[in-house]
ZAMARGU-4260 file (C-alpha; in steps of 0.2 Angstrom, whole numbers, plus 5000, padded with zeros to 4 digits):
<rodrens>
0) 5000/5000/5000 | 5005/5020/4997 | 5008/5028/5009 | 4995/5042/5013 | 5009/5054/5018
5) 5030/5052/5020 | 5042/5063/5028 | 5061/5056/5030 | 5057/5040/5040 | 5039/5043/5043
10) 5025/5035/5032 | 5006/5039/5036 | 4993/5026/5031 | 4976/5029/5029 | 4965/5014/5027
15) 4949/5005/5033 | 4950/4996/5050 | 4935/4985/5046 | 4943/4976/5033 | 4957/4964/5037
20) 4963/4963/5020 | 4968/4983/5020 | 4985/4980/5029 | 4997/4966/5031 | 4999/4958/5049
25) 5015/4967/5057 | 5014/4983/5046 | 5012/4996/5059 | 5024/5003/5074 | 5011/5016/5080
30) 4991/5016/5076 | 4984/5033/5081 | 4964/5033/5076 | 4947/5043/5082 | 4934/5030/5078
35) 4915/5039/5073 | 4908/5041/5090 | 4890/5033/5084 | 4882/5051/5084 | 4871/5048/5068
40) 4884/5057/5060 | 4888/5053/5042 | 4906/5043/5038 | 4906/5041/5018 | 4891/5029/5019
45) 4893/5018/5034 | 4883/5015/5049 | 4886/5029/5062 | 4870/5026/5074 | 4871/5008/5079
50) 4864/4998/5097 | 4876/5002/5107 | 4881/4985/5110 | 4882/4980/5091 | 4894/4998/5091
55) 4903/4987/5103 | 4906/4973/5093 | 4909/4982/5078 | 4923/4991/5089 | 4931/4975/5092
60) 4932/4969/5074 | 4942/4981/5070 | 4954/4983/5089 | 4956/4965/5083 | 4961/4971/5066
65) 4973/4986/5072 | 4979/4971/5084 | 4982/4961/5071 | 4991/4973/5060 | 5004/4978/5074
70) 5022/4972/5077 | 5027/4965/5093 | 5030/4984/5102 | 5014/4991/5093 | 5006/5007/5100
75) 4987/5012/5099 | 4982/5028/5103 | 4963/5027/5102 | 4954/5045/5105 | 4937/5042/5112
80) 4925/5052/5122 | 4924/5049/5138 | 4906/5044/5139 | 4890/5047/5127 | 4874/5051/5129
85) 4866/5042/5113 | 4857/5027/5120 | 4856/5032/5136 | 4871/5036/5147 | 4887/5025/5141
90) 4902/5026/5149 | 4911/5023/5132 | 4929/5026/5137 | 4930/5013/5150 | 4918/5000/5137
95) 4933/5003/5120 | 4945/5001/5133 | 4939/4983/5139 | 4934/4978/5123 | 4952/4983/5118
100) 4959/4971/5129 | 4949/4957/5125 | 4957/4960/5108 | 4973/4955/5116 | 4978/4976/5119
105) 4988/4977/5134 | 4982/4994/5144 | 4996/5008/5148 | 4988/5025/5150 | 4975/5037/5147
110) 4979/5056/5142 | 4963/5067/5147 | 4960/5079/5133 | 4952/5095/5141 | 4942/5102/5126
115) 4943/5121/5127 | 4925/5125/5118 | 4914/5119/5128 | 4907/5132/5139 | 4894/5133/5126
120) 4887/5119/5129 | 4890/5114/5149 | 4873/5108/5155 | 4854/5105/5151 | 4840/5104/5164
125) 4832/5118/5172 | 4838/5126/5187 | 4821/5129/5195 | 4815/5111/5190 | 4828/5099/5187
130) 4820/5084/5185 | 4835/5073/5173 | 4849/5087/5173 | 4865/5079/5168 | 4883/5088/5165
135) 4891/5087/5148 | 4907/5080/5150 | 4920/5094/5144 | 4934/5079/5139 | 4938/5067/5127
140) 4953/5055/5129 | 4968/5046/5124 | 4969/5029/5129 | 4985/5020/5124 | 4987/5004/5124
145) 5003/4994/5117 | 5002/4975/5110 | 5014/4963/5117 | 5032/4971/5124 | 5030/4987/5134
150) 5046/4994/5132 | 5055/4996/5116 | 5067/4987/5110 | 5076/4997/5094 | 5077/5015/5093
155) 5065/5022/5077 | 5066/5036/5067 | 5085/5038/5071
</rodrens>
């Protein structure tokens, strides 16, 4: 495959994570990716307002996938929000995150991304009557995950 973009020793790939065949298994050193949060929001024509278990299932097809494409020392950085509100309450980022291990992800941090334009938008309910107020989360995160080996073994891009 092309790469999508290359500077000196870095390629960037740009591909479908659903689909097995659209990278060779040990292709990748580092897999950063923001999957479509399943907001009804359209993604060239697929399915972005599933049950959120069958979102589940369709996140571990391809955690499986990026798992499979990974070398021994592989990294995910997966961008999620923290939790979502589209079929009821979901703590999404603590769901991808076991999924992600039932792929085989081994878990090594989170990095909380404090998202700067949300005062907009902070709560709904009514102050006089409050009757289901919730909070809108102002963070998304960054949950890494690396395959097999935690520490690195070679030096890249030297």
């Amino acid at each position: 495959m092309k790469p999508y973009f290359s500077l000196d020793k870095l390629h960037l790939y740009h591909g479908d994570a659903s689909v097995l065949e659209t990278f060779e298994k040990g292709f990748y050193d580092l897999c950063i990716t923001s999957p479509p949060y399943n907001l009804s929001i359209e993604y060239q024509g697929s399915n972005d307002f599933r049950a959120y278990d069958e979102y589940l299932n369709w996140c571990k097809n391809w955690l499986k996938n990026c798992y499979f494409w990974g070398k021994e020392q592989a990294r995910l950085c997966l961008n999620v929000p923290l939790d979502t509100n589209k079929h009821g309450k979901q703590s999404l980022g603590a769901d991808i995150t076991a999924v992600a291990k039932e792929c085989g992800w081994k878990y090594q941090n989170t990095i909380i991304w404090n998202e700067s334009n949300i005062s907009r938008r902070t709560a709904w309910g009514s102050w006089l009557q409050a009757s289901a107020p919730y909070a809108i989360t102002p963070v998304e995160l960054i949950i890494v995950f690396y395959k097999n080996e935690y520490k690195r073994k070679n030096k890249l891009l030297r």
